[in-house]
C-alpha positions as CSV (number, residue, x, y, z in Angstrom):
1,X,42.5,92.2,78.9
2,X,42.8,91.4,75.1
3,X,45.3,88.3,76.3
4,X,42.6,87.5,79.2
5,X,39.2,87.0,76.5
6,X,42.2,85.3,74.4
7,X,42.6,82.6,76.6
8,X,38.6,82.3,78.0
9,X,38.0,81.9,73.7
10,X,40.8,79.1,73.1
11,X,39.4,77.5,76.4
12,X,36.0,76.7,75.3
13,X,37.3,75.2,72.1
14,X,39.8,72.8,73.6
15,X,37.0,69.8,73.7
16,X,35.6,70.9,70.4
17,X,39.3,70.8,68.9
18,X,40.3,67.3,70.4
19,X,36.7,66.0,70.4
20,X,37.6,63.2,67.7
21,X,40.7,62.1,69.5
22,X,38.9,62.1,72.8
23,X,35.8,60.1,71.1
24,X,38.0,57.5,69.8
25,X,39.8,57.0,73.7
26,X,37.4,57.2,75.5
27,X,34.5,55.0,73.8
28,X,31.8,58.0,73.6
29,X,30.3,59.4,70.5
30,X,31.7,62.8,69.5
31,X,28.1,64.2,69.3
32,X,28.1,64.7,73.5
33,X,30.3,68.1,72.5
34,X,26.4,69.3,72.7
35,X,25.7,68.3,75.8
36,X,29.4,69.8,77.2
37,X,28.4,73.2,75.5
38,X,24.7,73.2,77.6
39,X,26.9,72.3,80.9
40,X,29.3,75.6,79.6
41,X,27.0,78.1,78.4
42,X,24.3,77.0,80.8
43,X,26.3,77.8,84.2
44,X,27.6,81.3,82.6
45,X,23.9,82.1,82.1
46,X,23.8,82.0,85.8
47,X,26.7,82.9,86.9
48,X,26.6,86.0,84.6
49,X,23.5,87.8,86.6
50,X,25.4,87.3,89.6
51,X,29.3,87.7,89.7
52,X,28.9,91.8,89.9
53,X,28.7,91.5,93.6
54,X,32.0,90.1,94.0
55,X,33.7,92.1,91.3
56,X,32.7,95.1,93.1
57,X,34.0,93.5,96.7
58,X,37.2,91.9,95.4
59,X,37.6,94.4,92.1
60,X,38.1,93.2,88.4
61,X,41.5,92.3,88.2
62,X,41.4,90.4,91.3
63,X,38.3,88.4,89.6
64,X,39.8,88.8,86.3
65,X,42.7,85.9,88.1
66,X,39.4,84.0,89.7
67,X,38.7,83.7,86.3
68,X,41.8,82.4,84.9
69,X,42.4,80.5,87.4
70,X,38.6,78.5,86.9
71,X,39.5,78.3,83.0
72,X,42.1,76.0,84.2
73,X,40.7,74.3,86.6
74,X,38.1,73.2,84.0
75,X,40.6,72.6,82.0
76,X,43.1,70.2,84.2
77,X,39.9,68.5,85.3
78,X,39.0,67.6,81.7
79,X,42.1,66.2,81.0
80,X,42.2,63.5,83.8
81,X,40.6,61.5,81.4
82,X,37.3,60.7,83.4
83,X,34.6,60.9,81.3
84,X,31.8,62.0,84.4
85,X,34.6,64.9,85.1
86,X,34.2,66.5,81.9
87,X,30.8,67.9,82.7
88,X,32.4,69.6,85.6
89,X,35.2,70.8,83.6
90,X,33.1,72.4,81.2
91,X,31.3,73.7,84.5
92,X,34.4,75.2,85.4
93,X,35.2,76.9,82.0
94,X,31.7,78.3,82.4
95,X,32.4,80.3,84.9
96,X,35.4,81.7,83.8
97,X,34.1,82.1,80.6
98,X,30.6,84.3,82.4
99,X,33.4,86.7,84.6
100,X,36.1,87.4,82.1
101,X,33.9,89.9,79.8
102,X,32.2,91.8,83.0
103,X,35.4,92.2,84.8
104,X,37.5,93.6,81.6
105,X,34.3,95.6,80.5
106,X,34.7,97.6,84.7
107,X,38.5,98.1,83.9
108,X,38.6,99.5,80.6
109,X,35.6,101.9,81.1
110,X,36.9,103.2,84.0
111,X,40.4,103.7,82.2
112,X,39.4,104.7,78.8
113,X,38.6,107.9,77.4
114,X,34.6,107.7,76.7
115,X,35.2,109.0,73.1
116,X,37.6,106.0,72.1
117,X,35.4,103.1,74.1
118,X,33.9,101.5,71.3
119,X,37.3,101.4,69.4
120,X,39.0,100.5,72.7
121,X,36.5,97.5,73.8
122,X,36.7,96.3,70.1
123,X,40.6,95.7,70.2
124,X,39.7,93.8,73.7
125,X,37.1,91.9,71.4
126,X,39.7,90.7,69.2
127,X,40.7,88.2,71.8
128,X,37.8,86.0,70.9
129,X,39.0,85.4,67.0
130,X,42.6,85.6,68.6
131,X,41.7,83.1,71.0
132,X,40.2,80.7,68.1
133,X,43.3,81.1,66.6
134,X,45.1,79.6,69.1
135,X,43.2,76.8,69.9
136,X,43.2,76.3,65.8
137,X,47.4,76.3,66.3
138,X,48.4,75.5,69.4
139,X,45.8,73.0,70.9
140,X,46.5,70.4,67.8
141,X,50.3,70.8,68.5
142,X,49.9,69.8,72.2
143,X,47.7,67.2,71.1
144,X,50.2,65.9,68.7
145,X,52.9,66.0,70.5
146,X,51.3,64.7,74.3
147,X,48.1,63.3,73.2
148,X,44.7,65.3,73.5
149,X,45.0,65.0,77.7
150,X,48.1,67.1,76.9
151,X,46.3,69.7,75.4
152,X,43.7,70.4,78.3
153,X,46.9,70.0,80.2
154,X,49.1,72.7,78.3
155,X,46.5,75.2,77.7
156,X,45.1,74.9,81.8
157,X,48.6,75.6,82.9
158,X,48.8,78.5,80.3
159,X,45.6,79.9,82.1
160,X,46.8,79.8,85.3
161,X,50.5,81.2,84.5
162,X,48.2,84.4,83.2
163,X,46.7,84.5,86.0
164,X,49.6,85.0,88.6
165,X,51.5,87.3,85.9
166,X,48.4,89.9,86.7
167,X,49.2,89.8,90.2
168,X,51.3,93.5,90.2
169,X,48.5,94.9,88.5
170,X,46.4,94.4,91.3
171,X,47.1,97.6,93.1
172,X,46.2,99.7,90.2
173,X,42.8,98.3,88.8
174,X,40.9,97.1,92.0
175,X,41.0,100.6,94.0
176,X,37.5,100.6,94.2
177,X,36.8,97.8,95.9
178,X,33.5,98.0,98.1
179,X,33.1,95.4,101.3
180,X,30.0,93.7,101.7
181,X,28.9,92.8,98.6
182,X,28.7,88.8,97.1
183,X,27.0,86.1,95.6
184,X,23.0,85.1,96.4
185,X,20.1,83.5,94.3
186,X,18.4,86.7,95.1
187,X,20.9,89.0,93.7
188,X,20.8,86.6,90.6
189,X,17.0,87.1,90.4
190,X,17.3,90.8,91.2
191,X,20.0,91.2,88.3
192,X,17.5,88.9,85.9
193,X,14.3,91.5,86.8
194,X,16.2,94.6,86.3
195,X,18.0,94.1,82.8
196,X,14.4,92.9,81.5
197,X,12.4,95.9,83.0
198,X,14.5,98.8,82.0
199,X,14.6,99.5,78.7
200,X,17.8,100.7,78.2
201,X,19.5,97.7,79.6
202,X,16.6,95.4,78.1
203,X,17.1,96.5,74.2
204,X,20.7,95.6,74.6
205,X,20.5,92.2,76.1
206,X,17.8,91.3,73.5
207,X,20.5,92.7,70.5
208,X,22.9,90.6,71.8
209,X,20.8,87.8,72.5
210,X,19.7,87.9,68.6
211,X,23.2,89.0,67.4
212,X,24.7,86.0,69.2
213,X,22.6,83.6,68.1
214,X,23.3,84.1,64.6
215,X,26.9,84.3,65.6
216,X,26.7,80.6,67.3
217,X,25.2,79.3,64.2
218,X,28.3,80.2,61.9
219,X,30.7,78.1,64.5
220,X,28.1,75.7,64.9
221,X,26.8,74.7,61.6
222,X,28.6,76.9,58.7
223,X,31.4,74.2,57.8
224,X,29.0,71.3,58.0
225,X,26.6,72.8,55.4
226,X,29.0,72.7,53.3
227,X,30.0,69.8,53.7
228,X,27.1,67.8,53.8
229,X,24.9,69.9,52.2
230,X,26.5,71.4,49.0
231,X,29.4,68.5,48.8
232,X,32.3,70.6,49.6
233,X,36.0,69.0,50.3
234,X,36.3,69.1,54.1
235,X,40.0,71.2,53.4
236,X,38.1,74.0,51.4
237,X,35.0,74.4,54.0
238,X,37.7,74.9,56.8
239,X,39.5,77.6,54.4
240,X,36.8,79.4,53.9
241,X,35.8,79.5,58.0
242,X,39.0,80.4,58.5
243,X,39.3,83.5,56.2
244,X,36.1,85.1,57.6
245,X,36.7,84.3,60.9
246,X,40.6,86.3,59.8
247,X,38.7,89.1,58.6
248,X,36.3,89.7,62.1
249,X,40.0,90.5,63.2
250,X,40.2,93.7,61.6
251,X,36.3,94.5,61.6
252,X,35.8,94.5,65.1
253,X,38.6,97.0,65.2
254,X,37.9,98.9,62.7
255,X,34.4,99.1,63.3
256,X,35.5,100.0,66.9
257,X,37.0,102.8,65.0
258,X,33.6,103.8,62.9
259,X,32.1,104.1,66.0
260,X,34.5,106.5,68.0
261,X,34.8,108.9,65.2
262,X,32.4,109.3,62.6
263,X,29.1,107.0,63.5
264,X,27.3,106.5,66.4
265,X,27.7,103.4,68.6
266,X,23.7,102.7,68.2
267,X,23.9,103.8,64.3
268,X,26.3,101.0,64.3
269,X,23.6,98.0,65.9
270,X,21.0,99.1,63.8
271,X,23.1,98.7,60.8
272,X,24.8,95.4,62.2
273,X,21.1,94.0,62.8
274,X,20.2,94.7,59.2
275,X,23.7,93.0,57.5
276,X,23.0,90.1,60.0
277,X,20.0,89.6,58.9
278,X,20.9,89.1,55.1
279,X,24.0,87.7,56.1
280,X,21.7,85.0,57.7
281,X,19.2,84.8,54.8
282,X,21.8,84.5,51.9
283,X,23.5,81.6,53.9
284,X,20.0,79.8,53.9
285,X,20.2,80.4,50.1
286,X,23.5,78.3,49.0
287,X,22.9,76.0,46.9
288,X,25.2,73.6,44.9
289,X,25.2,76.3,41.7
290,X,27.0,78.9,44.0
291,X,30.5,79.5,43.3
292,X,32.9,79.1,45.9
293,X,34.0,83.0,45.9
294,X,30.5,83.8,46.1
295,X,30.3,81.8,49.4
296,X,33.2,83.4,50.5
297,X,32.1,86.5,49.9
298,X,29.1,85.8,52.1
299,X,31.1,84.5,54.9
300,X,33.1,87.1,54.6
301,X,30.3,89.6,55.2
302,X,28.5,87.3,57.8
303,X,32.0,87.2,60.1
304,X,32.2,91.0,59.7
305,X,28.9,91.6,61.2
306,X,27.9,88.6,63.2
307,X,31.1,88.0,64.6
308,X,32.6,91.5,64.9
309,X,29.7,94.2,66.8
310,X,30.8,93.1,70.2
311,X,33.1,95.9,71.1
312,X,30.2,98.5,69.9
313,X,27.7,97.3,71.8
314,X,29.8,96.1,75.2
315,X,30.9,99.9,75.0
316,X,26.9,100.7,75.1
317,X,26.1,98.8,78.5
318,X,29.4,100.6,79.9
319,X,28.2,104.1,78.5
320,X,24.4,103.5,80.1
321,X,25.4,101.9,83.3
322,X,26.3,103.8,86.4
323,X,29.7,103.7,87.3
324,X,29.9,102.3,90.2
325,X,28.0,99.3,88.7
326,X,29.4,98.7,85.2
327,X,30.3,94.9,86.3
328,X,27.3,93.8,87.9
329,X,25.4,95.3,84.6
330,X,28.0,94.7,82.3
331,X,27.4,90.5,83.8
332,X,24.2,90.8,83.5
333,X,23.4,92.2,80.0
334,X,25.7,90.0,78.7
335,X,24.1,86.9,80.3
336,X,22.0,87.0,77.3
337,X,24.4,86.3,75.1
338,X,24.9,82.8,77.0
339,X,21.6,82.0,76.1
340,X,21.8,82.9,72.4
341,X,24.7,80.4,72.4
342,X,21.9,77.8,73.6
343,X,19.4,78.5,72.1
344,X,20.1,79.1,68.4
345,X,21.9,76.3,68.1
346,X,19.1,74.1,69.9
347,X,16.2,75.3,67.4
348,X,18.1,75.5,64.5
349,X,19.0,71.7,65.1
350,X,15.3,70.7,65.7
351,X,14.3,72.4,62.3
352,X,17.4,70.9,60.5
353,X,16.5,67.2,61.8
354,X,12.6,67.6,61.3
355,X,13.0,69.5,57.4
356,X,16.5,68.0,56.2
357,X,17.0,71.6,55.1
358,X,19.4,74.2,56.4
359,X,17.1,76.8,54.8
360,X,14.4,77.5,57.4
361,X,16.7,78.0,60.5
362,X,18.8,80.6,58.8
363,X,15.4,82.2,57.7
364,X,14.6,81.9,61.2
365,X,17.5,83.0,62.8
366,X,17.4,86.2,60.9
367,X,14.0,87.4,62.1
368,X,14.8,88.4,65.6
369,X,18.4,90.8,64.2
370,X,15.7,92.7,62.0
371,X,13.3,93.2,64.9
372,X,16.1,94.3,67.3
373,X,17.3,96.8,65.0
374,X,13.7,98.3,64.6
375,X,13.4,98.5,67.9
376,X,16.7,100.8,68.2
377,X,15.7,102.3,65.3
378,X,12.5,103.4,67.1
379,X,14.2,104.2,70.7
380,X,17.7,106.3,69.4
């Protein structure tokens, strides 16, 4: 399962990755990568509230391979070089993207001691730094070598070998398959209304929606601050991304750790909302008299929080949800976090292009993280 969120992570970042080459081929401006992220994160919204029903009909590891095998569909499809395909490429890699999580989520808290989740679920969280990682190394060797069509080319087919080499597991992770269950608007809708009218599921999908958000923000905007804003060398921006985003690696597990053994999983999101938060804040505050350590240091603390309490809190929605309906919840919780990959990024341009000033949306984005970890704080 760690291998399977590898591989849905390095997807998404294929475009992102080539995006320059691709822009200069192609005629387009490199800028549409925003559009391409709405078409991704926008269908795995939807398709988040409403894949439970077939994981339950056709089990996990059997949609687990769906999933794989959609990653590179979107992925070949992108790579024919059409530039009206692309939007339904990145269509394709949103659905993938939406079922991998849910379906890995129903295996691993069926097949994991409850004690252990949140360390457990946090290894399997590492394959979202681990995927960036290899889209950072082997997506600009494919491209180098075969040109950036080669690269949605290579990494599609890597998808879909994944996929078949889970075919033996079948017979011991989807035993609980249950006929007559699928997809509908209405199941969507149904999905939608329940994780926003019980509070147990509704605190979560708001703390992930907020935690998310801040998360997007690093990827999105972090290196171009830097850049553009406090005149760093391109080289040293990228250095420092790609230390914190090193360190995440060994948060998320050994927060995943914390959590099974000496803190609570809940303790845990309070705290995570709170370091966010400043995280955020501090960010806002760079300025060109910072030292470079001391921006390190920051984004070394915003990776370890923003970009490492997934594993804690996907170990919550398996812990609250029945078990017979970790995947349709598990789907549905986490169709939030879709929409704090939209949204965050969206406002936080506005306020960028109508101040000139990086300040107010990190100000911003910190705002919701300290409400959602009152509102735990309040309901533990």
């Amino acid at each position: 399962m760690l291998l399977q969120q590898a591989l849905a992570s390095m997807a998404g970042l294929v475009l992102p990755v080539v995006a320059p080459e691709m822009s200069a081929d192609l005629g387009i401006p490199a800028s549409l990568i925003g559009v391409y992220s709405i078409c991704l994160y926008g269908i795995s919204f939807f398709i988040s509230l409403g894949c439970g029903g077939y994981i339950q009909r056709y089990g996990p590891l059997r949609m687990s391979q769906v999933a794989l095998f959609c990653l590179g569909a979107g992925l070949v499809i992108s790579a024919l070089g059409m530039i009206w395909l692309v939007p339904l490429g990145a269509m394709f890699l949103g659905v993938g993207a939406a079922v991998s999580t849910p379906c890995s989520t129903d295996i691993l808290a069926r097949f994991s001691p409850p004690k252990q989740a949140p360390l457990v679920f946090s290894i399997k969280q590492t394959g979202v730094p681990v995927g960036g990682i290899m889209a950072g190394l082997l997506v600009p060797y494919l491209a180098l070598q075969f040109g950036w069509q080669g690269a949605f080319l290579g990494t599609g087919l890597l998808c879909w070998a994944f996929a078949v080499i889970l075919q033996p597991l079948r017979a011991t992770y989807d035993t609980e398959r249950r006929a007559g269950y699928g997809f509908s608007l209405r199941a969507v809708w149904q999905m939608f209304r329940r994780v926003l009218g019980e509070p147990k599921y509704r605190e979560l999908a708001m703390t992930l929606w907020a935690f998310v958000g801040v998360q997007a923000l690093f990827g999105a905007f972090f290196v171009t601050f830097l850049v553009q804003g406090l005149d760093y060398d391109l080289a040293v921006a990228g250095q420092i991304f790609a230390g914190a985003q090193a360190v995440s690696i060994v948060a998320r597990v050994f927060w995943g750790w914390l959590s099974s053994r000496l803190v609570t999983p809940r303790t845990m999101l309070i705290a995570f909302g709170l370091v966010i938060a400043g995280s955020s804040v501090a960010t806002g505050l760079f300025t060109k008299d910072w030292s470079a350590a001391a921006v390190a240091a920051v984004a070394t603390v915003y990776a370890a929080s923003a970009i490492s309490f997934h594993g804690v809190l996907i170990s919550e929605i398996a812990r609250l949800a029945p078990s017979h309906e970790i995947g349709p919840i598990s789907g549905g919780v986490l169709s939030f976090a879709m929409m704090g990959m939209m949204t965050y990024p969206a406002v936080f341009g506005l306020l960028l292009q109508a101040t000139e000033s990086y300040l107010p949306g990190f100000l911003l984005a910190a705002l919701p993280a300290i409400l959602v970890s009152i509102n735990l704080y309040r309901r533990r």
